[in-house]
N, C-alpha and C positions, 0 to 999 in steps of 0.2 A: 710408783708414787707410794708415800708413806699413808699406811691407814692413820686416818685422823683419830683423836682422842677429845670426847667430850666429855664436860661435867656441868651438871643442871644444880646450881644451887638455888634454895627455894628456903626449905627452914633447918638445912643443913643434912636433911638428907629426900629422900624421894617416898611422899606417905601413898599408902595402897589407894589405887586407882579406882576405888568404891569405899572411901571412908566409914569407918560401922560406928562412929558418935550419932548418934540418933539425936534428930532435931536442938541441934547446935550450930554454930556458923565454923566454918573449916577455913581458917585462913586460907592466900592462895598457896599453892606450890606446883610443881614437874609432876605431874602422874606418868609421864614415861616419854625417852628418846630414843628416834631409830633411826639410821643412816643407812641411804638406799646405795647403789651400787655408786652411782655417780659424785658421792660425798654427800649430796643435800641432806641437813639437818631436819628430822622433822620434831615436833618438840610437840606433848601435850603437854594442856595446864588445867588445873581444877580448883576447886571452892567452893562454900557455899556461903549464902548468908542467912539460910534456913534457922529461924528461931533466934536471931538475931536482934529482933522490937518483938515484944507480945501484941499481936496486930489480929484484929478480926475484921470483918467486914469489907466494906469497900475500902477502905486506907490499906487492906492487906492484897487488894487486889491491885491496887496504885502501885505497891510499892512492889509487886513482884515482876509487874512493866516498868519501873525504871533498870537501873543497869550497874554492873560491877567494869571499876578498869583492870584492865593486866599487863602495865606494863613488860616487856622483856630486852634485855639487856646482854651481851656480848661482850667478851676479852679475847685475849689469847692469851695473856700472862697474871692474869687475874690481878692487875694493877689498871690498867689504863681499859677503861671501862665505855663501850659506844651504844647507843640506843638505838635499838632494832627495830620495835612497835608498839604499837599502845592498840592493846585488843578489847574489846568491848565484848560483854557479856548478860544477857538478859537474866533477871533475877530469877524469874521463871525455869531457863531452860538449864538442865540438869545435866547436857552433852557438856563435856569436855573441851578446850578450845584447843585450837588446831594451827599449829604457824610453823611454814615450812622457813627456812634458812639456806637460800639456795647460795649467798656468801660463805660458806664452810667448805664447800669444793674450793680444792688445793690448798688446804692450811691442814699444818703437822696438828693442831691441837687446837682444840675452841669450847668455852665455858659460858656458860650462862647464868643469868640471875634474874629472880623476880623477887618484888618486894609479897613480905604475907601478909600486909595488911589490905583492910578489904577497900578499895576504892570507889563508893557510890555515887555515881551523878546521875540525875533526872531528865536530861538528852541525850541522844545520839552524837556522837564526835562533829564537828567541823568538816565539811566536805572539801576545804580551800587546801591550798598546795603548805603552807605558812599556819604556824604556831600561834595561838595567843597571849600577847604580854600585857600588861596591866602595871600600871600606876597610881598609886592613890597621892593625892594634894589635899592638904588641908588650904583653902582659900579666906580670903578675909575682905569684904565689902563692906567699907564705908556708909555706901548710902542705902543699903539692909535695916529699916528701921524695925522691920515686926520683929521685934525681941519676945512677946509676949507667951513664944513657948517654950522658950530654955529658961531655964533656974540652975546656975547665975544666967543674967543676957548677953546675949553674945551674935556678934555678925558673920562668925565664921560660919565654913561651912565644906564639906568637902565632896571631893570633885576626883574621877577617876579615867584616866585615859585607857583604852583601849588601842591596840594597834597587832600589826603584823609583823612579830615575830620570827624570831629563828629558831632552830631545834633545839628545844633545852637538853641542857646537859646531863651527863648520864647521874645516877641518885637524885635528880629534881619531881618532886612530885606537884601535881595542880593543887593552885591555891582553893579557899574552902570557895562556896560558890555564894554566899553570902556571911555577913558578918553574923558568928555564929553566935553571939551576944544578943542579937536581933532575931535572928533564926531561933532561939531556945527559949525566947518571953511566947507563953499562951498567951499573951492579951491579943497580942494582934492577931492571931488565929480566930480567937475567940467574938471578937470584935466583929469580922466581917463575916461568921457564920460557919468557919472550918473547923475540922477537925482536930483539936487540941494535941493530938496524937503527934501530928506532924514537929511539934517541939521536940522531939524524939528525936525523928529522920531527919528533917533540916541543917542542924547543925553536921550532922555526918557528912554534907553532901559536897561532895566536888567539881568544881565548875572547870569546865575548856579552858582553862586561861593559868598563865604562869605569873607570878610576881616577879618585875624587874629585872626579867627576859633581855635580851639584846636585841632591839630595832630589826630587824631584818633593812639591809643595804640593798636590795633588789631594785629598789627603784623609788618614785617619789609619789607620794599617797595621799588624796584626798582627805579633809577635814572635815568633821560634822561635829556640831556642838548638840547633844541629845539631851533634853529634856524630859524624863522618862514618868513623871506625871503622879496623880492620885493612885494609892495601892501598888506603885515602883519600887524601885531604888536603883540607886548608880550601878551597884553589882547583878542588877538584873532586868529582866523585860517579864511582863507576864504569861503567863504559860506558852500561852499561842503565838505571839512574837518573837520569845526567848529563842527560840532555836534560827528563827529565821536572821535574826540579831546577829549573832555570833557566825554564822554560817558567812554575813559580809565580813567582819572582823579576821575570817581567817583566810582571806581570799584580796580585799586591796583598802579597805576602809577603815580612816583611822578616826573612830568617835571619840568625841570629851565629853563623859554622862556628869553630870551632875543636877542639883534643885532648880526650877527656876524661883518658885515660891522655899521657904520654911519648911522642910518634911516634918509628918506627922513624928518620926522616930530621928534622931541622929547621934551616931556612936563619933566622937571626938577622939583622937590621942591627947594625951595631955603634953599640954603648948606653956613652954616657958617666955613668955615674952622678952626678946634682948633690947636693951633699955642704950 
């Protein structure tokens, strides 16, 4: 058998496996590849987001328990590109990530890529077999009379399906995990007593879910229309929920989140009316 030939592209070459930037954030990249006797790839990745927000206190201690993604990615001809895994990393933990490639036994040559930007979300991945896809609808209800919080008034309003997905394709990253326009106003932080701070982190943050994903075909999937309530939003559930939410979403459940009432906030596209 032909010894195999790998290359770990990260930000075009392989940076020292103990960065010496002192309290900076280190995009991700390859800190080092080794092929055991049997072919299997094993691949380190590293990072940091050290020094990334100027965070003191408890918001700095939140955010060093949420988490970094690491996508990693595969070729053999550095054209046709497949996705291997999506690695999760605690903000905290300073080890190196670890992902063996036991597909590189019996291939002449195998390449790699990660993206260097840094991938934040605020849960743990989906436990379900199936991807999360997302939809957003702009809707429009006639008989929506409370106009009395939009300037102009307007009956629209929008509405976002969730469903069970297929593996997104290789270069697709997850969508933000709320509308980062919404996510970057202090008021609503401020409003209900949080930490202003979080206008910072929020908009960075990347939710489980892909925009406009393909249906996964596996089979035929229950419907729930979700009304997600006071201090909600369509792209989310509140802390303690959230995870449980998404956790059905990536396993056989296909919700439609939207208002039942008026929300406090609504971000609109702009809608040309066809006459």
């Amino acid at each position: 058998m032909k010894p195999s030939t790998l290359l770990a592209l990260g930000l075009g070459l392989l940076l020292p496996a103990h960065p010496t930037l002192s309290a900076q954030p280190v995009p991700h990249h390859f800190s080092g590849v080794t092929v055991s006797p049997d072919h299997t790839a094993t691949l380190s990745l590293d990072g940091s987001v050290v020094g990334m927000f100027n965070l003191t206190g408890t918001i700095s201690n939140q955010f060093r328990q949420m988490f970094d993604l690491y996508p990693v990615e595969a070729s053999s001809n550095l054209m046709d590109w497949t996705p291997l895994a999506w690695l999760l990393r605690t903000n905290n933990d300073p080890s190196p990530l670890i992902f063996q490639d036991t597909n590189a036994a019996g291939l002449n040559q195998r390449f790699y890529r990660t993206f260097a930007n840094h991938l934040l979300t605020a849960f743990p991945k989906p436990s379900g077999p199936f991807a999360v896809g997302t939809v957003d609808r702009v809707m429009i209800d006639p008989a929506r009379t409370n106009l009395y919080r939009y300037s102009p008034p307007t009956n629209a309003f929008m509405a976002t399906f969730w469903y069970p997905a297929d593996t997104p394709a290789a270069g697709v990253l997850p969508a933000a995990m709320w509308d980062r326009h919404f996510a970057a106003d202090t008021t609503g932080y401020s409003t209900f007593g949080l930490d202003t701070r979080w206008a910072l982190i929020a908009p960075r943050l990347a939710g489980h879910r892909f925009l406009q994903t393909p249906l996964s075909n596996a089979g035929t999937y229950p419907v729930i229309v979700h009304s997600h309530g006071l201090m909600g939003s369509r792209n989310r559930r509140p802390p303690k929920s959230w995870p449980a939410t998404a956790m059905s979403w990536s396993h056989w459940i296909m919700p439609i989140a939207g208002p039942r009432n008026f929300p406090m906030v609504a971000i609109l596209p702009v809608i040309t009316p066809v006459t």
